[in-house]
C-alpha positions in Angstrom: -7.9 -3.4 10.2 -7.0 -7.0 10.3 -9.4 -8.0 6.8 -6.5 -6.8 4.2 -4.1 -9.1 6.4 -6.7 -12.0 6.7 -7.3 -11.2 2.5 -3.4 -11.2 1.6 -3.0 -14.5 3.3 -5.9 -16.3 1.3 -4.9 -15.1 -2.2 -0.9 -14.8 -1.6 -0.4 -18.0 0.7 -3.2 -20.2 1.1 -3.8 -20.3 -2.4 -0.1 -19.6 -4.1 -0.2 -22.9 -5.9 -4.0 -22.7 -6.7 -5.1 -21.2 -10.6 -4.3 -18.5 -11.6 -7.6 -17.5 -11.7 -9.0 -18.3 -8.2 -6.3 -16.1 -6.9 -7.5 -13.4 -8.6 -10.9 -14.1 -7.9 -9.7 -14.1 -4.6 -8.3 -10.6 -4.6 -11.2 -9.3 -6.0 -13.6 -10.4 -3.9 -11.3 -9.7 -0.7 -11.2 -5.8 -2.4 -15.0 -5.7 -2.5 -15.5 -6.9 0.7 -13.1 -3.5 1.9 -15.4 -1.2 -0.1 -18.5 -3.3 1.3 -17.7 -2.8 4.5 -16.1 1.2 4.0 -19.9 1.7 2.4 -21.7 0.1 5.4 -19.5 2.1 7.8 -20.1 5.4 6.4 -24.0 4.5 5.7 -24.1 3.7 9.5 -21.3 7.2 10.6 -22.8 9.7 8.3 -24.6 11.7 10.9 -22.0 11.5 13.2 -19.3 12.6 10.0 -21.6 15.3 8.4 -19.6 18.4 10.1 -16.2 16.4 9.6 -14.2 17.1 6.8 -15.0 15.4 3.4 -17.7 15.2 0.9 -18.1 12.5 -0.2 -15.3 11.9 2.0 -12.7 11.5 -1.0 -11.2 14.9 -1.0 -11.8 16.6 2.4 -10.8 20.0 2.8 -9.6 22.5 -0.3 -6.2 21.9 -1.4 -3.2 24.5 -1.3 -0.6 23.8 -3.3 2.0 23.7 -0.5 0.0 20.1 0.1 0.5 18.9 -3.7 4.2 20.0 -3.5 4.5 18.2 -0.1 3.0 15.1 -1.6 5.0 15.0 -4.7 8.3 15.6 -3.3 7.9 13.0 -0.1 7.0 10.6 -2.8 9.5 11.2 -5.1 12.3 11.3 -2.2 10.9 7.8 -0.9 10.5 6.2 -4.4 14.2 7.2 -5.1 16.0 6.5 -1.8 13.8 3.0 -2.3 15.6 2.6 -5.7 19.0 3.6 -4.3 19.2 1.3 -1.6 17.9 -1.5 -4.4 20.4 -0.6 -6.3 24.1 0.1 -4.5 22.8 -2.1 -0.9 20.7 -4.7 -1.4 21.5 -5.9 -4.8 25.5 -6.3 -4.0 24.5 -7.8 -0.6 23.0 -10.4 -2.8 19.7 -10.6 -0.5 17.8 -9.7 -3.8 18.6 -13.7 -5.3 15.6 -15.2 -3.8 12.8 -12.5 -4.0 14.0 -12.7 -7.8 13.6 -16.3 -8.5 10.0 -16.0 -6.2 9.0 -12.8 -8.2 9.3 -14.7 -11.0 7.2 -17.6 -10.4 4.9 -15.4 -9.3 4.1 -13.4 -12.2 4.3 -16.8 -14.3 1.4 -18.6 -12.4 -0.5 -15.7 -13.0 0.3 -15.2 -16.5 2.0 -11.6 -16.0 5.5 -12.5 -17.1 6.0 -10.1 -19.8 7.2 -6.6 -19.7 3.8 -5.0 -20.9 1.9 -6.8 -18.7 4.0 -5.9 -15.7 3.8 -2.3 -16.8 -0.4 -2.4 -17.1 -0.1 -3.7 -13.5 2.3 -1.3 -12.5 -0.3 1.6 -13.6 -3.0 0.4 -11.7 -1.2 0.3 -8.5 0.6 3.5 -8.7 -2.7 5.3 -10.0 -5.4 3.1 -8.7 -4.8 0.8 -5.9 -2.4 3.4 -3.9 -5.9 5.8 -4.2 -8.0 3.3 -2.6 -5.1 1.9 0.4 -5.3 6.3 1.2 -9.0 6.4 1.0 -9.1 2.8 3.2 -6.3 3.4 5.8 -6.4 6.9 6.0 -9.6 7.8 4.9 -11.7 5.4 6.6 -9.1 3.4 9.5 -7.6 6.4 10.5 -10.6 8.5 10.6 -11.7 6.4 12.4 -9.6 5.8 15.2 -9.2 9.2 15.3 -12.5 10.2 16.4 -11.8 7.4 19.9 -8.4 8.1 19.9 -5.3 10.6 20.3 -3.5 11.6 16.9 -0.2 9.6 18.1 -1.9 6.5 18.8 -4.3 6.8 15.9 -1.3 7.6 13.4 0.7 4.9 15.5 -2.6 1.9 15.1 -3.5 2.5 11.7 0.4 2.7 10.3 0.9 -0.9 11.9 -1.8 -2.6 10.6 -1.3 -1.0 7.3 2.0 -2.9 7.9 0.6 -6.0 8.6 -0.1 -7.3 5.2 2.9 -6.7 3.9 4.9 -8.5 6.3 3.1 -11.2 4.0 4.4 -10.4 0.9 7.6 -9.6 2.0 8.1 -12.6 4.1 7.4 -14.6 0.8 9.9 -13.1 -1.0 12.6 -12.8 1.5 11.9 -15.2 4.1 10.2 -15.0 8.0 13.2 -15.9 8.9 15.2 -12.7 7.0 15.8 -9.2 8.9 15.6 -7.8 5.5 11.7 -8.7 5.7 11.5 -6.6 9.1 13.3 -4.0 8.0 10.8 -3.3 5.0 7.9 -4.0 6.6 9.1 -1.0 9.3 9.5 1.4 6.2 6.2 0.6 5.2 4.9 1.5 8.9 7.0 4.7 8.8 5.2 5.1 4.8 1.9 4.8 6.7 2.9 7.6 9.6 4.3 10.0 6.9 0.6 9.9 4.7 -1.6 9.6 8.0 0.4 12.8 9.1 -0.2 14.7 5.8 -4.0 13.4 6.3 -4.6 14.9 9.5 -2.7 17.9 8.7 -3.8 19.2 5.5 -7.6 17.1 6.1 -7.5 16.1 1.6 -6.4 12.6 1.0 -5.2 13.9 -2.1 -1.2 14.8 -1.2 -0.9 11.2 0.2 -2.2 9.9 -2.7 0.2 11.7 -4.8 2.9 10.7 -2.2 1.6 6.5 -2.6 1.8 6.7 -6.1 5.1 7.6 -6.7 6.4 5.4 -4.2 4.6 2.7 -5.8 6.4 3.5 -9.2 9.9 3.2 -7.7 8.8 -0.3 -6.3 7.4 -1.2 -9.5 10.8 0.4 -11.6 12.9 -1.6 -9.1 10.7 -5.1 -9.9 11.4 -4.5 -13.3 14.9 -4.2 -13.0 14.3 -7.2 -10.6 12.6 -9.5 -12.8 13.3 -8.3 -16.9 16.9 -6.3 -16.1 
């Protein structure tokens, strides 16, 4: 649970002023080592996981539709009230200012500062990347605690230390010293409840994965408008 923290540090902070290509050697090997260490795990549970649900622990149990329409619209609701508050709160509380100017630099030192580029990135988190945070948090950390713990304190564990590494980011666009930080970091605890819930309800890691995606379009629309608007 901690590793994505520990990773997010090296790559976002301990090496922000470094190349832009050890950072991104960085963030791929700190990736690797989560799918290292998911392989080991489920090398060393598979006897233990063969009657739970999942083969090859991806999917889980068949879908319904009522799960992909769940998905969808708890995405699309989240993406869009994330957009809103962008838009009409934070934007004309002028708390935006700073995480613009750091955005910025950011995407400079690692050559990203055009629109196109931004938008390739933008795919591969909403498609991609939210895929493997379901299949790692939920999947795998969740999973996991479930099988030691109770379903409150499991969903509870798993949604905080998803948090964790985004109090990171956000504190590097914002400021630690910014109740705007907090208060996203929480949302992204309460984004971690809402997809743990849907895993352990439905058993398919699909549905939160739909859900992750399109919230991770809104927060890539509302960077755009951030950065290029």
């Amino acid at each position: 649970m901690a590793i994505p923290t520990l990773i997010t540090w090296i790559y976002f902070d301990l090496l922000a002023n470094a190349p832009a290509m050890a950072q991104k050697i960085a963030y791929a090997l700190g990736k690797i080592s989560q799918v290292g260490i998911m392989l080991v795990a489920f090398w060393i549970w598979r006897r233990r996981w063969r009657n739970l649900p999942g083969k090859p622990l991806l999917l889980g149990k068949p879908l319904c539709m009522r799960w992909i329409a769940i998905g969808g619209v708890s995405g699309l609701a989240i993406g869009c009230l994330a957009i809103v508050v962008f838009q009409w709160v934070l934007l004309p509380l002028g708390v935006m200012d700073s995480a613009k100017l750091t955005a910025k630099e950011k995407l400079q030192s690692l050559g990203a500062d055009s629109p196109s580029i931004l938008f390739a990135i933008a795919i591969f988190y909403a498609l991609i990347h939210s895929g493997f945070e379901e299949f790692y948090w939920r999947g795998f950390v969740f999973r996991g605690l479930n099988e030691h713990l109770g379903v409150v304190s499991s969903v509870s564990l798993s949604s905080l230390a998803f948090m964790s590494h985004h109090v990171l980011v956000l504190g590097k666009f914002f400021g630690y010293d910014s109740v705007i930080t907090y208060l996203l970091a929480a949302s992204v605890a309460v984004g971690g409840v809402i997809w743990a819930s849907i895993y352990h309800r439905c058993g398919n890691l699909i549905p939160g994965w739909i859900s992750h995606a399109l919230v991770d379009a809104g927060i890539f629309v509302i960077g755009y408008r951030l950065v290029f608007a």
